[in-house]
C-alpha positions in Angstrom: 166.3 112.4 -193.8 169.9 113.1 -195.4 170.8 116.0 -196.9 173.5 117.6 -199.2 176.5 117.7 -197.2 178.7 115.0 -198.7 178.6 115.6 -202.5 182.1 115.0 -202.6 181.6 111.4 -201.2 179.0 111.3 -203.7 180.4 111.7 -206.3 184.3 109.6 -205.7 183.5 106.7 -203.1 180.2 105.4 -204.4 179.8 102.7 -207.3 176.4 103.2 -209.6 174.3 100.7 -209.9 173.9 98.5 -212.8 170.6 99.9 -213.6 169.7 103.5 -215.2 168.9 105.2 -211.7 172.1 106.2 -210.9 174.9 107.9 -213.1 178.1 109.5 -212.7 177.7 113.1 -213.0 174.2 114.0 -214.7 174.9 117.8 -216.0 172.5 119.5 -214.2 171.7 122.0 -217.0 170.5 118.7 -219.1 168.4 117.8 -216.2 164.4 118.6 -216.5 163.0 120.5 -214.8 160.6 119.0 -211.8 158.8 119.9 -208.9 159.4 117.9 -205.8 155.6 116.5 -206.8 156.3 115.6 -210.3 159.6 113.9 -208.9 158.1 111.4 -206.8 155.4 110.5 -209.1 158.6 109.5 -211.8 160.6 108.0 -209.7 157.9 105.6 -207.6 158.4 102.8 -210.0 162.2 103.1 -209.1 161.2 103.1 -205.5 159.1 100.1 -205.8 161.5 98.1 -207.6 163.9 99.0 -205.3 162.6 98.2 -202.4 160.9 94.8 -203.5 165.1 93.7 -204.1 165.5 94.1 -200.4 165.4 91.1 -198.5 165.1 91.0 -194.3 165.4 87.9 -192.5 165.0 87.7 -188.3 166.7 84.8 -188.3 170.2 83.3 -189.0 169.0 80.6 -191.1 167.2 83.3 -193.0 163.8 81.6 -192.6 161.6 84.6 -191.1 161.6 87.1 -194.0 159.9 89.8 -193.6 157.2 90.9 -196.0 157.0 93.9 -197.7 153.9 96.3 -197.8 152.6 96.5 -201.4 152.6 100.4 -201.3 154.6 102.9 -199.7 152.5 104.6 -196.5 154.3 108.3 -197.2 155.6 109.5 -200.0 156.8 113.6 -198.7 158.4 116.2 -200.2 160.6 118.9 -199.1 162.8 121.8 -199.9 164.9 120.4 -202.5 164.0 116.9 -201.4 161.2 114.1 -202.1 160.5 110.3 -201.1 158.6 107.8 -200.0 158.2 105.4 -197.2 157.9 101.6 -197.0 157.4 98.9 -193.9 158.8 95.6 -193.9 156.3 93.2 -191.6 156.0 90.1 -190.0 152.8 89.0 -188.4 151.5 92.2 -189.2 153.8 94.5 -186.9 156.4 96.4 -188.4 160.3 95.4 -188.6 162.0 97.6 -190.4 160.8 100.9 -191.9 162.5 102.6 -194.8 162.9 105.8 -197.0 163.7 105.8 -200.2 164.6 109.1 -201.3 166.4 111.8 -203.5 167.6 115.9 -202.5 169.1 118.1 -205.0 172.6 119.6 -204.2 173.5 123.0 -204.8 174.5 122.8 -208.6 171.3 120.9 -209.5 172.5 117.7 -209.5 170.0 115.0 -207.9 171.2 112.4 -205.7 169.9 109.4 -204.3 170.0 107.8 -200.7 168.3 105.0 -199.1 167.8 105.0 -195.3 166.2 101.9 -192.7 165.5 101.5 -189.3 165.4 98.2 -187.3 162.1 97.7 -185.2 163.3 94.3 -184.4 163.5 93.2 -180.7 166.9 91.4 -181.4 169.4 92.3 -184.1 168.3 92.1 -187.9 170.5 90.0 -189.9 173.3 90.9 -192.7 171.4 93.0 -195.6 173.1 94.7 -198.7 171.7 98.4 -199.2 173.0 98.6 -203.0 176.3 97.7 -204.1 177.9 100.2 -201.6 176.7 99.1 -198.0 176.6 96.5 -195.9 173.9 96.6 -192.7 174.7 94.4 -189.9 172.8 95.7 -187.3 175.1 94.8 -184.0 172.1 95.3 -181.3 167.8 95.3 -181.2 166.2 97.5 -183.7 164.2 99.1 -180.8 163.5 98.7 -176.8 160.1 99.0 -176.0 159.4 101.4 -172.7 156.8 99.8 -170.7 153.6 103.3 -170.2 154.0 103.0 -166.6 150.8 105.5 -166.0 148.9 104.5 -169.2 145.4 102.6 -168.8 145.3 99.1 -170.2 144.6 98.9 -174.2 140.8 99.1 -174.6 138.9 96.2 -175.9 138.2 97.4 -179.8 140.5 98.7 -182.7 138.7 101.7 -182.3 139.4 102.8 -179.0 142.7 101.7 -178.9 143.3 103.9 -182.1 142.1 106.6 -179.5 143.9 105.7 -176.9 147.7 105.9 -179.0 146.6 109.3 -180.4 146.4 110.6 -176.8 149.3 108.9 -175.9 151.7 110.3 -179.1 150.3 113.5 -178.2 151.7 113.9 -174.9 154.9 114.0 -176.3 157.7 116.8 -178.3 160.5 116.0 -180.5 163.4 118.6 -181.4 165.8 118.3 -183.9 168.7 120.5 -184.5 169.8 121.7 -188.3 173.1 124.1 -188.2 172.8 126.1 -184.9 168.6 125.9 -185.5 166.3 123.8 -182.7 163.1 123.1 -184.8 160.3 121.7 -182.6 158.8 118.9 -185.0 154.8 118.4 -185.7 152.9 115.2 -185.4 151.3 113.9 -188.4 147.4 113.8 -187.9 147.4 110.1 -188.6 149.3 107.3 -188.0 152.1 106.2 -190.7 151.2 102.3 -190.1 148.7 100.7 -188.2 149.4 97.3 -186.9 147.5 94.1 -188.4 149.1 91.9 -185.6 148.8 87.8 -185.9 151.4 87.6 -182.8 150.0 87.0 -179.5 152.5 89.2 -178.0 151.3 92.3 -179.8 147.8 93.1 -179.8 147.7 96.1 -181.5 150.5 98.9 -182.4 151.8 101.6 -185.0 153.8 104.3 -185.7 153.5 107.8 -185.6 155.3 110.2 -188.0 156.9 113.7 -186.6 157.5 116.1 -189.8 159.8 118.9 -190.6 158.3 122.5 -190.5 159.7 122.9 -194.2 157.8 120.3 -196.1 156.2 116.5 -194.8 159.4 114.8 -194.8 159.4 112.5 -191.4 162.4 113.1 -189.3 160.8 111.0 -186.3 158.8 107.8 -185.5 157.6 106.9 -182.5 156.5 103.5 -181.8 153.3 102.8 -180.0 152.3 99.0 -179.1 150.2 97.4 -176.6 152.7 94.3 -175.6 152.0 91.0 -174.0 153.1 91.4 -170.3 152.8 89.6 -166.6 149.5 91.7 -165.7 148.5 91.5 -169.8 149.0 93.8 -172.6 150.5 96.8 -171.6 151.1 100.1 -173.4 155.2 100.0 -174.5 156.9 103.2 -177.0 160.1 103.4 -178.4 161.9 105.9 -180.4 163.0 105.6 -184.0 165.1 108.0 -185.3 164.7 108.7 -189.1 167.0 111.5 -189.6 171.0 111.9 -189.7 170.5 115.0 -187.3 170.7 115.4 -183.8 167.5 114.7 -182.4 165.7 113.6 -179.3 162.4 113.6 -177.5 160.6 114.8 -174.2 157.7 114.1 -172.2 156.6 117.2 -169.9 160.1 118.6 -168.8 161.8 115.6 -168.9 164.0 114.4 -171.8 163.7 110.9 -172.4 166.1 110.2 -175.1 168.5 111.9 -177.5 170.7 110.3 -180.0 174.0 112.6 -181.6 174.3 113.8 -185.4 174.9 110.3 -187.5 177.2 110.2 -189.8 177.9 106.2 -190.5 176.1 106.0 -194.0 179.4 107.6 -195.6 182.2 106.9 -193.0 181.8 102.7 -193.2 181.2 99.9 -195.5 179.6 98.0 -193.2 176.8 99.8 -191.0 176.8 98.7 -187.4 173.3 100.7 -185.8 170.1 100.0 -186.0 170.0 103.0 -188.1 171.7 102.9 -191.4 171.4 105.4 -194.1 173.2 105.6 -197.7 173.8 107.9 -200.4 173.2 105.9 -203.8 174.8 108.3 -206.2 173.8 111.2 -208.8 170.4 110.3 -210.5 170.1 110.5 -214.3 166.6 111.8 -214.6 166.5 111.7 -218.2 167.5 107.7 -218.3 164.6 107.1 -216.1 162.5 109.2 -218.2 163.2 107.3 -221.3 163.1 103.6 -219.8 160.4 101.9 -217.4 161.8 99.9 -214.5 161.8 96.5 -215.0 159.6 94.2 -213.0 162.3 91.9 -212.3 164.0 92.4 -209.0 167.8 92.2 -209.0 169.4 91.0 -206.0 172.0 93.5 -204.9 176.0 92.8 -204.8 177.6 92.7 -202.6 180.5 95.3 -201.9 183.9 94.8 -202.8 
């Protein structure tokens, strides 16, 4: 997830939202005083709001929205950070997964950021992230790797549930944080299973690597049993969910690595299939003192 190193961006190159979420320089003495717990609790109605305004389409005509899940499958907390997680489906297999998300920087002061992640098989389309960003994903959200040496999916929910847990087990993640290697743990269960209508995709989900200083996902790996020639077939991808370096390994061989990301505060317009945004300072007390509304606003778009 994103951290504290831009505050300066923070604070001079972002525009607040219209709502009471984000202000321009809360004092951080005013601010109350929270655990990362009590945070996420006040802020979930934010979160929900929030994400219900986003709107995903597959298709140009912007027929194919995606549909959001009701509740968030994580909500985490780490040092100096909290959030939770949402997924964005269609026929029941997840398209795009997002955090939604606050850290505190070194004077107190809470900041915002929103970050997504494609799991399309072709580019997403156009989608505003705020009134800061614009994410037009330029290439496929994910590539699913065909398990050459995996047995076929088994023939219940059950086993095939078995079957991915033995798979995502057979691989390591490691991310790096200042000159630090931290070798991520798998979450016990899966972040989302699957509820596939599509014929292509009999069953699927996505696995959650966490952080060694909190529950905050840094990693998802993507585990689907994909419509093939010989039948379904065991397919994985990557998903980053972190602005770090990171990558991942099978045995003693590396399989995939993507370089420190740094596009949610150099560009208005967000070209991976990664995007992540700061969203400003957060005025706790504003959001203490008035309920979100239940009324989505649709987001502007940046000037």
């Amino acid at each position: 997830m994103m951290r504290m190193c831009l505050l300066v961006v923070l604070l001079f190159s972002l525009l607040p939202r219209a709502d009471v979420v984000f202000a321009q320089g809360t004092p951080a003495a005013n601010a109350p005083k929270l655990d990362e717990k009590q945070l996420v609790s006040l802020l979930e109605p934010q979160y929900q709001r929030q994400a219900a305004e986003y709107e995903f389409f597959l298709d140009e005509a912007r027929k194919q929205k995606l549909e959001l899940v009701e509740k968030p499958v994580m909500r985490w907390t780490g040092e100096g950070s909290s959030g939770a997680v949402w997924v964005w489906t269609r026929q029941g297999r997840a398209e795009v997964v997002g955090c939604l998300g606050t850290y505190s920087d070194q004077d107190g002061t809470r900041n915002g950021f929103h970050e997504f992640h494609s799991l399309t098989l072709k580019p997403l389309q156009r989608v505003e992230i705020g009134t800061v960003r614009t994410w037009e994903s330029s290439k496929p959200g994910v590539e699913p790797k065909l398990l050459v040496e995996s047995a076929s999916p088994a023939a219940t929910d059950k086993l095939r549930l078995i079957q991915m847990r033995n798979i995502v087990r057979e691989y390591t993640v490691l991310m790096r944080s200042g000159e630090q290697t931290h070798t991520l743990r798998l979450a016990p269960t899966p972040l989302f299973r699957f509820q596939s209508t599509n014929p292509d995709v009999l069953d699927g989900a996505l696995f959650s690597f966490l952080w060694d200083n909190g529950t905050d996902p840094e990693f998802l790996l993507l585990l689907e049993a994909r419509e093939t020639a010989e039948g379904h077939r065991w397919h994985f991808a990557p998903v980053r969910f972190t602005n770090r370096e990171i990558w991942l390994t099978r045995g003693n061989q590396e399989l995939w690595r993507v370089p420190a990301h740094n596009e949610f505060w150099t560009r208005k317009i967000l070209r991976d299939n990664y995007a992540s945004c700061a969203m400003g300072v957060l005025d706790l007390e504003a959001i203490k003192a008035s309920p979100p509304t239940t009324k989505a606003r649709i987001p502007e778009k940046p000037k």
